[in-house]
N, C-alpha and C positions, 0 to 999 in steps of 0.2 A: 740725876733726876730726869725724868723724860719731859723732854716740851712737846709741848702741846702744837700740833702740826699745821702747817699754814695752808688752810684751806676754805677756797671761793662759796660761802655758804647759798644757799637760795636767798634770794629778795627777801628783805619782810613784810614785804607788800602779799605775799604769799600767807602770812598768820605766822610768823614764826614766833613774831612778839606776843602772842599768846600764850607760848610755853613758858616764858618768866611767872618764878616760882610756883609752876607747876609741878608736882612729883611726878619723878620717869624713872622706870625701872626696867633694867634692860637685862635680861636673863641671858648667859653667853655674854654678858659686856667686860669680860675679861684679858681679851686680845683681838685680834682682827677689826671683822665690820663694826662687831658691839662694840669694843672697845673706843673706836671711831666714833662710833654713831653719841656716844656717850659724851667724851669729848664735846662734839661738839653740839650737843644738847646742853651741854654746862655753858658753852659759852655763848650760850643766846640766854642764858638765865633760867635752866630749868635745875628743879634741883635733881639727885642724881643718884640714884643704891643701880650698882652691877651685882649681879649675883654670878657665878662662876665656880667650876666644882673643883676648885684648886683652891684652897682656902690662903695660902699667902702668895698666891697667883693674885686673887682678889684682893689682899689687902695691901698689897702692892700699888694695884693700878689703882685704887680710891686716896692710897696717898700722895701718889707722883700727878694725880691729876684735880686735883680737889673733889673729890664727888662727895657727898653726902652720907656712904654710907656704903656697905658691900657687906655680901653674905655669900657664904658656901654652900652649895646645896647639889648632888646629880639630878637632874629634871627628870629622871627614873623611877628615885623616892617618892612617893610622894607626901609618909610624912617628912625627910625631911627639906621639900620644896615649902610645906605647909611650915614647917620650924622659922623657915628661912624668913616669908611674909609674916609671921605672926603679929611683929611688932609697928609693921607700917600700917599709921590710921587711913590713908587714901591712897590713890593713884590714878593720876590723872593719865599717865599715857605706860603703855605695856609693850614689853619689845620683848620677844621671844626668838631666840637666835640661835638656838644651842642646838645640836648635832653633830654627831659624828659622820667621816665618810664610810657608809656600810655598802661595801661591795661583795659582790659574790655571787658565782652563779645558781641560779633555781636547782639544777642538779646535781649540784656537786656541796655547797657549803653549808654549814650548820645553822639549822631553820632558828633556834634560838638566835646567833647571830645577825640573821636575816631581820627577827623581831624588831631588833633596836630600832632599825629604820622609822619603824609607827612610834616607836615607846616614845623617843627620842622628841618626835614632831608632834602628831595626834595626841595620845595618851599624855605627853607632859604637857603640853596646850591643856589639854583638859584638867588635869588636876592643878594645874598653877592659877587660871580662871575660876574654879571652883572652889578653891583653898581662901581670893581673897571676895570675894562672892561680891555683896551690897559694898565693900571698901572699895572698889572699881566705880569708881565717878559716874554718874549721869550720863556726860560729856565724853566718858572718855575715848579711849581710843586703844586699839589691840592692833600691832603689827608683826603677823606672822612671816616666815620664811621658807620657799620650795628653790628653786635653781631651775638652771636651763634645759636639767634633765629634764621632767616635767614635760617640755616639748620635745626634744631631742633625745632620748634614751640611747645607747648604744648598745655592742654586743661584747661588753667587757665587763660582763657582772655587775650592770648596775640596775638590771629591770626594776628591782624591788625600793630601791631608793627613788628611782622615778616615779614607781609609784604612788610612795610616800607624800616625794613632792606635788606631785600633780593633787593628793589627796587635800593639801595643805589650802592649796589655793579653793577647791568647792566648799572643805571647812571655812574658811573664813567669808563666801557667800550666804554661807547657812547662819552662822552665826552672828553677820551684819542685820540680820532680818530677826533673826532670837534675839539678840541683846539691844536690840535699837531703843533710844536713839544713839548708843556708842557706834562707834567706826570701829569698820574691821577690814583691812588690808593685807597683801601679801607683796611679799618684795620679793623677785626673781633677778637673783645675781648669776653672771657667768662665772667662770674662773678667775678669780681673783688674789691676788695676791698675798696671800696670807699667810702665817705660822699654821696652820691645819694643812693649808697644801704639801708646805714641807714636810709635815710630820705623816702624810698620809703617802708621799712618793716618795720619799727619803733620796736614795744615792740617785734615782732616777727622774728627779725633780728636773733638772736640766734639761737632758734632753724631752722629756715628755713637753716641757714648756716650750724648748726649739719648735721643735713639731706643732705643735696648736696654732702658735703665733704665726706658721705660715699661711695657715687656715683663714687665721679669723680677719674678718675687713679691715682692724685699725689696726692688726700686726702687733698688740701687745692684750698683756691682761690688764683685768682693771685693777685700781688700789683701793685700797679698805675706804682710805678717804673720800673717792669718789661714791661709794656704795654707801657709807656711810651717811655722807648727807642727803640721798634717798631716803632713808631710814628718818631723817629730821622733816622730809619733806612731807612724810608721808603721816608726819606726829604733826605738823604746822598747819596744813593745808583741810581746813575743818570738811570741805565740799567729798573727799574722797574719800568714797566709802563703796566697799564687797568689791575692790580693786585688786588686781596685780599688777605690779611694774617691773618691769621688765629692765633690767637696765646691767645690760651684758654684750654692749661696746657691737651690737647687730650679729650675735653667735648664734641665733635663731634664724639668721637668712642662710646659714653655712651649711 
């Protein structure tokens, strides 16, 4: 069974004890940040549904970790994103985490392909927020997801995902200002340590990480854990709202 990982939470002087038995549903909280972030939202006392489009992917991490609850659903769907929420009467805090890495270049790779990028982040934001409409608290809180592409794009087929991200971050401006008084935030991870990286560099994961980590100021990637409790910070801390945080170890000074 998987333990639960030992890690320095923020203060609770921060709101964290707010989140007890508060409902948190972390879409993507099937491995990596979400998975982290869920974690350790359970163990400050919030309750806890990951959704994850791997259905005993998800029923896995809801049992190896106690969560409340997990459902399967592509954030594509979107009836079945809508299937997925049907049954939760509220939700106190929203964590949107899911995408893939959609790279390719503008001239060369299949524009369907290219879509995902928006489908993935705008478009499933939009229908997962809309699906559970008035059941989204008063109070609550939406925490969306861009990267440090967003600032930093490169010339390796990622224009279109950068843009995506960057799009992520004005959405959740816009929509701290529509949906108020809920919070709406954006968490900006670097490269991080995760089972997606793997799956996304495969035999090449090695050295492409040598190389980064020469780059980057603290000479390593971050871990889910630390990203993770970004993600609790930014569900605790009532004051932050039409934010991004940044928190990719200084890859934006590089």
């Amino acid at each position: 069974m998987s333990q639960t990982p030992s890690v320095a939470l923020p203060s609770p002087s921060l709101g964290l004890s707010s989140l007890r038995d508060r409902m948190v549903v972390v879409v993507g909280g099937t491995s990596g940040i979400g998975l982290s972030a869920a974690i350790q939202a359970k163990a400050v006392g919030a309750k806890v549904i990951v959704i994850g489009v791997d259905r005993d992917r998800a029923a896995r991490a809801a049992a190896d970790h106690g969560f409340d609850g997990w459902r399967a659903a592509d954030v594509t769907d979107s009836a079945a994103v809508e299937a997925a929420l049907a049954d939760i009467p509220q939700v106190d805090h929203l964590v949107l985490l899911a995408g893939t890495f959609v790279a390719g270049k503008v001239m060369d790779a299949d524009v369907a392909f290219l879509r995902r990028a928006f489908e993935e982040r705008i478009w499933a934001a939009v229908t997962t927020i809309r699906a559970l409409g008035d059941r989204l608290a008063a109070d609550a809180s939406i925490t969306l997801v861009s990267g440090v592409l967003a600032d930093r794009p490169n010339a390796y087929g990622t224009a279109i995902l950068a843009a995506a991200s960057a799009a992520m971050e004005a959405f959740a401006r816009g929509l701290a200002l529509e949906l108020a008084p809920r919070r709406v935030n954006t968490l900006s991870p670097g490269t991080t340590d995760t089972p997606l990286l793997q799956r996304t560099l495969g035999a090449g994961r090695d050295a492409y990480v040598a190389g980064l980590k020469e780059k980057l100021p603290l000479r390593r990637l971050g871990t889910p854990e630390e990203v993770g409790a970004a993600v609790v910070f930014l569900m605790g801390n009532g004051f932050m709202n039409g934010e991004t945080l940044h928190i990719d170890g200084g890859a934006r000074l590089v």
